[in-house]
Backbone bond lengths (Angstrom), bond angles and torsions (degrees), N, CA, C in turn:
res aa  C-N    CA-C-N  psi(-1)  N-CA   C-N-CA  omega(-1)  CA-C   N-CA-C  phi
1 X - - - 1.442 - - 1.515 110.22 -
2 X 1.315 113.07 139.13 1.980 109.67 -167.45 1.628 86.63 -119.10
3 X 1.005 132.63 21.35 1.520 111.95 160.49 1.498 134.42 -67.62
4 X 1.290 121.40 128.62 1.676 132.96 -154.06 1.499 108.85 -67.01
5 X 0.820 148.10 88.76 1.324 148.96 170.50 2.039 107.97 -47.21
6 X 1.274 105.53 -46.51 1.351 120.35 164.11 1.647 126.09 -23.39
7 X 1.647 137.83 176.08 1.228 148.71 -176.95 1.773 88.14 -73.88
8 X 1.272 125.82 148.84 1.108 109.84 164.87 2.001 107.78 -141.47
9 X 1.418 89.15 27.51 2.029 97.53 -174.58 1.319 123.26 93.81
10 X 1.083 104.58 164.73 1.776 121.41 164.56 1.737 104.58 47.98
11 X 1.468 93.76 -133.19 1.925 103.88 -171.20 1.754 91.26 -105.45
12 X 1.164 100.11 16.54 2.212 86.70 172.18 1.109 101.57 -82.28
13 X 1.813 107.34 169.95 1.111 138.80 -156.43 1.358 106.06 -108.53
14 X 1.314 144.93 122.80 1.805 134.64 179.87 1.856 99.99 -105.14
15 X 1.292 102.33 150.97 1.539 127.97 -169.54 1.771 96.71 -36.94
16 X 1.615 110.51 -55.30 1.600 122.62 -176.64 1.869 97.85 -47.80
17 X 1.088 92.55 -65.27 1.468 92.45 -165.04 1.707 127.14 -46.27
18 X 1.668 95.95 -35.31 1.323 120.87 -166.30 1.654 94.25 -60.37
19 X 1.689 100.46 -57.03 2.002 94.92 -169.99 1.051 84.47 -76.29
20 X 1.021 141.45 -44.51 1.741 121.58 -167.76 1.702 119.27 -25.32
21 X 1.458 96.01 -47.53 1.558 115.66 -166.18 1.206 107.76 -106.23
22 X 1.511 126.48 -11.38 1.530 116.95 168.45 1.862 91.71 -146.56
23 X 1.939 110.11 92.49 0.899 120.66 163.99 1.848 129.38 -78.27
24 X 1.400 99.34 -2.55 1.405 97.70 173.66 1.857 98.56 -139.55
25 X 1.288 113.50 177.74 1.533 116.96 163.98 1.933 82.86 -154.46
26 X 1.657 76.03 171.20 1.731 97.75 -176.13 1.542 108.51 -142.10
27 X 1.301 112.50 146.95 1.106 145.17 159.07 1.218 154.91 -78.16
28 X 1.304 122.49 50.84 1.686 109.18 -159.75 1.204 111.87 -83.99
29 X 1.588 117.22 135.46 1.839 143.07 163.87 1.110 118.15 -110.99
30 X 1.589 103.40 176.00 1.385 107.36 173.98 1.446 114.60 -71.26
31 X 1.548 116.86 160.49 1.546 115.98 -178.61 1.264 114.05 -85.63
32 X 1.032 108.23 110.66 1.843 132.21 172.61 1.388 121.13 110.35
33 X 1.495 107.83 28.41 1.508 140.68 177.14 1.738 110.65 -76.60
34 X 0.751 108.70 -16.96 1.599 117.47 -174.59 1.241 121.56 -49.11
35 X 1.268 105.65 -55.79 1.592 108.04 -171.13 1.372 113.50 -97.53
36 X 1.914 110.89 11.41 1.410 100.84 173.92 1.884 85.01 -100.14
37 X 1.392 133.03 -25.35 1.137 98.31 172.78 1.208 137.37 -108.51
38 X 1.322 103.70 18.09 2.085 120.26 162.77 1.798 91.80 -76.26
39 X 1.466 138.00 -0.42 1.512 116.36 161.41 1.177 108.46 -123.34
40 X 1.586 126.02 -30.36 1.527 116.17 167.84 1.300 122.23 -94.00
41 X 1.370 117.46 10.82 1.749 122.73 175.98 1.789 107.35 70.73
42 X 1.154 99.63 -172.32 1.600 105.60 -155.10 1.689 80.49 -95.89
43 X 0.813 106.56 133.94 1.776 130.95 156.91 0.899 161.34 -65.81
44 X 1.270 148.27 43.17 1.582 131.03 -151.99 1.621 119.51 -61.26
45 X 0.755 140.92 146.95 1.749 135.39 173.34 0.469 151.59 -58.27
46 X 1.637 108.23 -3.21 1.744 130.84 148.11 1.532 111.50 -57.83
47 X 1.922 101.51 -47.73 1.172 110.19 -155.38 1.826 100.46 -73.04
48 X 1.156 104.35 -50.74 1.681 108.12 168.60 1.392 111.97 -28.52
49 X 0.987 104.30 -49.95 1.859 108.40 -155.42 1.427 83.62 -78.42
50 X 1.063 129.39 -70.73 1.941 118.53 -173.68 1.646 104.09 -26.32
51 X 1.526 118.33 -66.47 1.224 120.99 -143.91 1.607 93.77 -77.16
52 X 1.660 128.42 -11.41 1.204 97.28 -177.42 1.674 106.28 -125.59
53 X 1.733 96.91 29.05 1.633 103.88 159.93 1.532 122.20 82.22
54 X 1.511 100.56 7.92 1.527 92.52 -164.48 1.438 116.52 -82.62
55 X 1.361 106.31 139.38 1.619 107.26 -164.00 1.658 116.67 -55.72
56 X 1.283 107.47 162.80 1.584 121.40 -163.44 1.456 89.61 -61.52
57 X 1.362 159.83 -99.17 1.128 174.14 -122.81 1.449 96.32 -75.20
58 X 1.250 139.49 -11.71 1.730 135.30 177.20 1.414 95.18 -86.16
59 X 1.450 100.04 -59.64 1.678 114.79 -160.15 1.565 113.98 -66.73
60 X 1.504 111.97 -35.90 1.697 115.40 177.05 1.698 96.97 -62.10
61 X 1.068 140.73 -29.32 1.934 121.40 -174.46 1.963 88.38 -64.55
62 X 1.474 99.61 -52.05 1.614 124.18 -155.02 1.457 97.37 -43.81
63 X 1.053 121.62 -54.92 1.420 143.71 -169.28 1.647 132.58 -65.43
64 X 1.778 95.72 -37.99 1.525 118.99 -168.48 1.796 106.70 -127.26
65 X 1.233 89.04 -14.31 2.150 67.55 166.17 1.292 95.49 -148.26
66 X 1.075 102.35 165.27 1.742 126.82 -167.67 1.800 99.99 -67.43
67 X 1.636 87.28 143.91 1.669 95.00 -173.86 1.619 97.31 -112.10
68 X 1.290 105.81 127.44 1.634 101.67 -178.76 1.632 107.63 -74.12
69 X 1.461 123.52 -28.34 1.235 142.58 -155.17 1.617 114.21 -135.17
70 X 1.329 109.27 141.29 1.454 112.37 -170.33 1.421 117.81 -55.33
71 X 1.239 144.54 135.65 1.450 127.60 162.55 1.515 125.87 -114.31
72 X 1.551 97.96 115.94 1.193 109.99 172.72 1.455 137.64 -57.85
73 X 1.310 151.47 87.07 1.408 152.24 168.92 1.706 120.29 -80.42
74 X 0.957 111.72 155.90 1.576 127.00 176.07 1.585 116.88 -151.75
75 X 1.763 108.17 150.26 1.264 101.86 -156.84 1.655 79.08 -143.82
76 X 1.717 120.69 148.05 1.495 115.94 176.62 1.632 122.48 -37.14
77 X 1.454 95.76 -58.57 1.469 123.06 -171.28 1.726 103.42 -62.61
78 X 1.096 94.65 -72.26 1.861 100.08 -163.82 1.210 114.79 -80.76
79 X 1.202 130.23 9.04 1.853 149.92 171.29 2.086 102.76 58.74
80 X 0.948 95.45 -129.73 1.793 94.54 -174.68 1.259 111.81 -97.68
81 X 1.505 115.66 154.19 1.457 133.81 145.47 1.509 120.94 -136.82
82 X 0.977 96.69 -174.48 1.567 105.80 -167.86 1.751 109.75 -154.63
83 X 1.520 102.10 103.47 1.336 107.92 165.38 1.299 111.67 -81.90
84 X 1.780 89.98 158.07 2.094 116.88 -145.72 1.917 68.63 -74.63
85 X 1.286 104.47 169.61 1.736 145.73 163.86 1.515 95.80 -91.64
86 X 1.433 116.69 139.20 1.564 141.56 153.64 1.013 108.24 -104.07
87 X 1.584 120.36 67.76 1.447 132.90 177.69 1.484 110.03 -74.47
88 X 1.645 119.15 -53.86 0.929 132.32 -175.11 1.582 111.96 -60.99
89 X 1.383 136.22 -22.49 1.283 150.46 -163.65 1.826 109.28 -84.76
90 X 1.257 104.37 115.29 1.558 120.16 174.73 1.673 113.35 -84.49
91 X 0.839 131.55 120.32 1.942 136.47 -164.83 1.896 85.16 -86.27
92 X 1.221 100.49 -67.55 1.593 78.97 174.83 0.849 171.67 -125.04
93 X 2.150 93.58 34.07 1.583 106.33 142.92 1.332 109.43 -61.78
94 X 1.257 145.25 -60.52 0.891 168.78 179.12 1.819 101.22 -11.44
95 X 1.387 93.48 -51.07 1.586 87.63 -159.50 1.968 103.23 -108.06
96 X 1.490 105.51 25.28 1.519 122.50 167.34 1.433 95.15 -94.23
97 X 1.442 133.27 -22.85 1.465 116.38 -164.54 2.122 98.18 -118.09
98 X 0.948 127.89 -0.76 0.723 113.03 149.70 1.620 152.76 -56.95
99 X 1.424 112.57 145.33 2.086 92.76 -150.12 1.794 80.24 -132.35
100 X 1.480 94.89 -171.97 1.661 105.01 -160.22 1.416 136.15 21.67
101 X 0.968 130.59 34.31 1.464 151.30 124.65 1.796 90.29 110.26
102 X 1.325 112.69 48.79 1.480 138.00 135.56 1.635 104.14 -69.61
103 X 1.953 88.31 139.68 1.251 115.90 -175.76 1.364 103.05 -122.99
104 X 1.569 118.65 167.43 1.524 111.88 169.78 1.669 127.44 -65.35
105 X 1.559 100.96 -23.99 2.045 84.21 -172.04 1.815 92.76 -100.03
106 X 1.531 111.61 -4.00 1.682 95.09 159.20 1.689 115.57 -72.42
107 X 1.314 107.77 -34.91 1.862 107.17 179.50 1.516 105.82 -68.45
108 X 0.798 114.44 -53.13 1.791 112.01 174.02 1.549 112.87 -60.93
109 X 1.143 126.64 -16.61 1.601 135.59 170.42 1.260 114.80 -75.95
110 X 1.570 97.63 -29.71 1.833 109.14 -172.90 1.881 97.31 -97.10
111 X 1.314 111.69 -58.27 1.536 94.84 160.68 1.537 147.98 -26.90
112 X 1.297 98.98 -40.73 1.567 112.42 -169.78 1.322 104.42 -99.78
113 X 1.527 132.88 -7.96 1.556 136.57 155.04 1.391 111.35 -72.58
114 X 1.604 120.28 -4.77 1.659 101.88 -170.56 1.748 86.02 -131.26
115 X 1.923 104.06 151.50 0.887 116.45 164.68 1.720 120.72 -78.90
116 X 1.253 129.11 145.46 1.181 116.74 -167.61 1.730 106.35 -134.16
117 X 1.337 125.32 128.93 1.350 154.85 149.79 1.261 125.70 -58.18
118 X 1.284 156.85 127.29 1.705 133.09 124.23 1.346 117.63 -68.58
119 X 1.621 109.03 141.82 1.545 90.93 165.47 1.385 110.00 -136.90
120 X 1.861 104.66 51.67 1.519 116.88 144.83 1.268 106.04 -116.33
121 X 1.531 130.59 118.94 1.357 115.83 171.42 1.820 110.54 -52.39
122 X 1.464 118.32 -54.51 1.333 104.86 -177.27 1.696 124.06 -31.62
123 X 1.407 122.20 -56.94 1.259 133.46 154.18 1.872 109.59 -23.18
124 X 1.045 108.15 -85.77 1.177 114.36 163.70 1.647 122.94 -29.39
125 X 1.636 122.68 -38.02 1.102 110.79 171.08 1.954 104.56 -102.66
126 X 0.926 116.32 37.57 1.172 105.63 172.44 1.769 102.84 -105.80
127 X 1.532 91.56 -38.49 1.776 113.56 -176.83 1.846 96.08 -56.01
128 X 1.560 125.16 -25.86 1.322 114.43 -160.05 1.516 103.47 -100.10
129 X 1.665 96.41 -5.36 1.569 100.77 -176.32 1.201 119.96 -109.96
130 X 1.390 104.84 5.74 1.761 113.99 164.63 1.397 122.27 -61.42
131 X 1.401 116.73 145.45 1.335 131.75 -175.32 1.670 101.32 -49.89
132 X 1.418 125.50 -28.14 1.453 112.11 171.62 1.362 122.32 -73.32
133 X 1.082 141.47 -30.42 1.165 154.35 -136.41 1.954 118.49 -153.97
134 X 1.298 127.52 13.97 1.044 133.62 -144.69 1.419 117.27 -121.96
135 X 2.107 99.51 -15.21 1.464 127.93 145.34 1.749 125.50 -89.27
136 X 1.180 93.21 0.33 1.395 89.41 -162.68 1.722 111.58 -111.11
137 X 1.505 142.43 112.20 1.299 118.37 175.92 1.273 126.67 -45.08
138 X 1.057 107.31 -179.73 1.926 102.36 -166.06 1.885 80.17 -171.68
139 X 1.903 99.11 131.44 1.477 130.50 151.80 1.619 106.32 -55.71
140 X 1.237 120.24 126.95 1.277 144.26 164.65 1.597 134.26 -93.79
141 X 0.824 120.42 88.02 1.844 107.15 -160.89 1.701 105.68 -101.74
142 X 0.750 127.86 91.09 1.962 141.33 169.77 1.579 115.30 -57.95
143 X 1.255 122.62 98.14 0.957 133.05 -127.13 1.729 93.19 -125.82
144 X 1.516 115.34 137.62 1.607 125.19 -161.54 1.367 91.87 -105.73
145 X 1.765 131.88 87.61 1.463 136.44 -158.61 1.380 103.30 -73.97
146 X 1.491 127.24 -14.83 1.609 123.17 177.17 1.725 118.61 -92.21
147 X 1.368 109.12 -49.20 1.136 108.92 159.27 1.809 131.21 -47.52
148 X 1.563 104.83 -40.23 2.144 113.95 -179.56 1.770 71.85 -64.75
149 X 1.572 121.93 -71.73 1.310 111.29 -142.89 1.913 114.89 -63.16
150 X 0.958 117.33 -32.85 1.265 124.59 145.65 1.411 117.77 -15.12
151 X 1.306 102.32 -60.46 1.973 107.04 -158.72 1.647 87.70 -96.00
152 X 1.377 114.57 -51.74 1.617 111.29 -157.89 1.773 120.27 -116.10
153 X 1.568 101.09 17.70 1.314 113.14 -177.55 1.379 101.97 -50.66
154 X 1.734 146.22 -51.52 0.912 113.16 177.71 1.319 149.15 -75.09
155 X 1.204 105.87 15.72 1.702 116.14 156.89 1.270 104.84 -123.27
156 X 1.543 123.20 64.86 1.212 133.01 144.14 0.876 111.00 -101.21
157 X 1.551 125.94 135.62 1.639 131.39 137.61 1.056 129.92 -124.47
158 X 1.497 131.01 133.65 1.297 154.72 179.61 1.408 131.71 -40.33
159 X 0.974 158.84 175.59 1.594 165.37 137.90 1.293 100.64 -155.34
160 X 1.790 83.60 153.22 1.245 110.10 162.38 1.577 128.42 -112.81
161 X 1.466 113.75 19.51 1.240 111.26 -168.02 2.208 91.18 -157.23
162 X 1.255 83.14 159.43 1.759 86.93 171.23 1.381 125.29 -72.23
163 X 1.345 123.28 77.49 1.289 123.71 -148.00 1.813 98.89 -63.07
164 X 1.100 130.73 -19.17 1.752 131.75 -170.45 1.310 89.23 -72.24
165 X 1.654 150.84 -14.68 1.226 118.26 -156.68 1.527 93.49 -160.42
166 X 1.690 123.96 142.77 0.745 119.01 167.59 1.349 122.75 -92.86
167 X 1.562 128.65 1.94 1.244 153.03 162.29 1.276 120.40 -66.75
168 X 1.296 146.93 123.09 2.029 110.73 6.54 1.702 113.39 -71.46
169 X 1.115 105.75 -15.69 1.400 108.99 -169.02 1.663 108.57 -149.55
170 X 1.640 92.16 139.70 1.739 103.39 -173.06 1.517 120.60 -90.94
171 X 1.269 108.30 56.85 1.182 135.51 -174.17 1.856 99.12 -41.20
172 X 1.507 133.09 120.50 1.596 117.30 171.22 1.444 114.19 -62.18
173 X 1.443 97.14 140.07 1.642 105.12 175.30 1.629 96.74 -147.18
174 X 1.503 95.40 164.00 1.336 118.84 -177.20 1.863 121.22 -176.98
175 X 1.292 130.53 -142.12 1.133 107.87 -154.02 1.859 94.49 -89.36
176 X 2.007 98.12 -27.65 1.583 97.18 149.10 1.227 155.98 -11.79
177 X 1.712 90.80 -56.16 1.732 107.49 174.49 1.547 117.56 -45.39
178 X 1.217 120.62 -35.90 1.984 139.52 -163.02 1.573 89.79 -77.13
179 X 1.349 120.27 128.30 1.482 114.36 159.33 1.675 100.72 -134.57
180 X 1.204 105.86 152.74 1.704 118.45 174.01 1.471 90.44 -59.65
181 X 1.752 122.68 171.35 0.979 103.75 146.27 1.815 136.72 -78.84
182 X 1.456 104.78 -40.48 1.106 104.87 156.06 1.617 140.96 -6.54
183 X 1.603 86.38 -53.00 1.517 110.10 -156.70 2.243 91.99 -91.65
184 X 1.763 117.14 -12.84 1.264 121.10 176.55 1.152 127.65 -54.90
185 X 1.183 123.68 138.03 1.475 109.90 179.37 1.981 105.86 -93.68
186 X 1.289 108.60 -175.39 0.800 105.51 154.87 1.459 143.90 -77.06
187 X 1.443 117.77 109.49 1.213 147.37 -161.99 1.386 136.48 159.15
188 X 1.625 93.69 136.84 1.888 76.32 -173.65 1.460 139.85 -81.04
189 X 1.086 64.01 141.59 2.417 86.84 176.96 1.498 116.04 -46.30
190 X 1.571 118.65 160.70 1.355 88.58 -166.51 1.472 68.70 -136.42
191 X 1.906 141.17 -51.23 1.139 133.12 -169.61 1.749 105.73 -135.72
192 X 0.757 81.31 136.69 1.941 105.02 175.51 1.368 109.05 -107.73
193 X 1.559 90.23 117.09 1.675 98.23 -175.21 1.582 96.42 -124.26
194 X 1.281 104.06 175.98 1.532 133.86 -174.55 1.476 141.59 -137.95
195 X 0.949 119.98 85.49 1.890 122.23 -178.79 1.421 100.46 -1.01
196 X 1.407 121.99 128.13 1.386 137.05 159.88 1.725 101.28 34.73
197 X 0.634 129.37 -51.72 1.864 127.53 -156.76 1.072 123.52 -174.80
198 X 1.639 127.59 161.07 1.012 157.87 -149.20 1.721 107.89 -136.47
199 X 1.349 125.70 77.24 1.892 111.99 -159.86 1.585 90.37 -87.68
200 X 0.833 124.45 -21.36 1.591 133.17 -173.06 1.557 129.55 -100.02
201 X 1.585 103.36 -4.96 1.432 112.54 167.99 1.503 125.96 -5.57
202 X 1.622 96.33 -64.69 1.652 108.89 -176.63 1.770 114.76 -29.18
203 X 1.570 106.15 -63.29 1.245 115.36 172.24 1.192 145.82 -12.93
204 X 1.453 94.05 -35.77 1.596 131.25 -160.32 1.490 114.29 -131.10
205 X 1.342 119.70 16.93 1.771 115.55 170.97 1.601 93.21 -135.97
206 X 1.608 70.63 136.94 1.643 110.04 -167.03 1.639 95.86 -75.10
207 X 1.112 108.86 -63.65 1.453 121.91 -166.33 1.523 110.35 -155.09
208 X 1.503 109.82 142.77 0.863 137.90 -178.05 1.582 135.50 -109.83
């Protein structure tokens, strides 16, 4: 990996600085998800749906409009999972704050290709204290943000806002929203995401 750890100008952000200021990120899953992804790695829901075959016509609803409710799949080999619910997700607030001629089942197309992090725990416990999720346990993955970025910094990209929700506020987003870090300015990050997957996750969680 040739990414500069170094000063790199202006109001950007350099690799040092980045873990400096966000030494952990987090993960929330389903509860008792663990040991399917300490062997198949962290996932995005594109990448799931490839590896467990599900036909084109299941996966395009899965993919392009909001799921109020979790969906369960199973595959011979890799036994069950269960993709998260976009309970919390409004289609059309959602698609009032969208900019450059982004639509809603392209943002959810672009969502469900990237793996996603917080790296404010508060954030993270606000997401566990929502009316969806706030009875229910939830898998935690504590995440070593220098070491993932180390191995997989170049398919990191940045945000500054909760891209799953346009709630409390419809902040504009679009294909914009994603920044390298490199390319970050100064300000803080709110989620660190990742091209399709994570096969090596394990490596990189602190605690569970």
């Amino acid at each position: 990996m040739r990414l500069s750890t170094g000063a790199n100008g202006g109001d950007y952000v350099t690799l040092r600085e980045f873990w400096g200021r966000h030494p952990l990120a987090y993960h929330m899953a389903e509860p008792g998800s663990w040991q399917s992804i300490r062997k198949l790695g962290l996932l995005s829901t594109s990448a799931l749906l490839d590896l467990f075959e599900v036909p084109a016509a299941t996966r395009l609803s899965i993919e392009t409009r909001r799921r109020p409710d979790p969906v369960p799949i199973e595959h011979p080999t890799y036994g069950k999972a269960v993709i998260r619910d976009q309970r919390v997700l409004s289609e059309k607030r959602l698609a009032s704050c969208l900019t450059n001629g982004m639509t809603v089942s392209k943002w959810l197309r672009l969502l469900n290709s990237r793996v996603f992090l917080w790296l404010d725990e508060k954030r993270l416990n606000v997401l566990r204290g929502a009316e969806a999720y706030r009875a229910k346990r939830q898998c935690i993955l504590t995440v070593d943000v220098r070491r993932l970025v180390e191995t997989h910094g170049e398919r990191v990209l940045l945000t500054q806002m909760n891209t799953g929700t346009p709630r409390p506020f419809a902040f504009p987003r679009g294909s914009e929203t994603f920044r390298t870090i490199e390319g970050y300015q100064r300000r803080r990050a709110v989620e660190l995401t990742i091209d399709r997957e994570v096969r090596d996750i394990r490596n990189f969680v602190l605690k569970v």
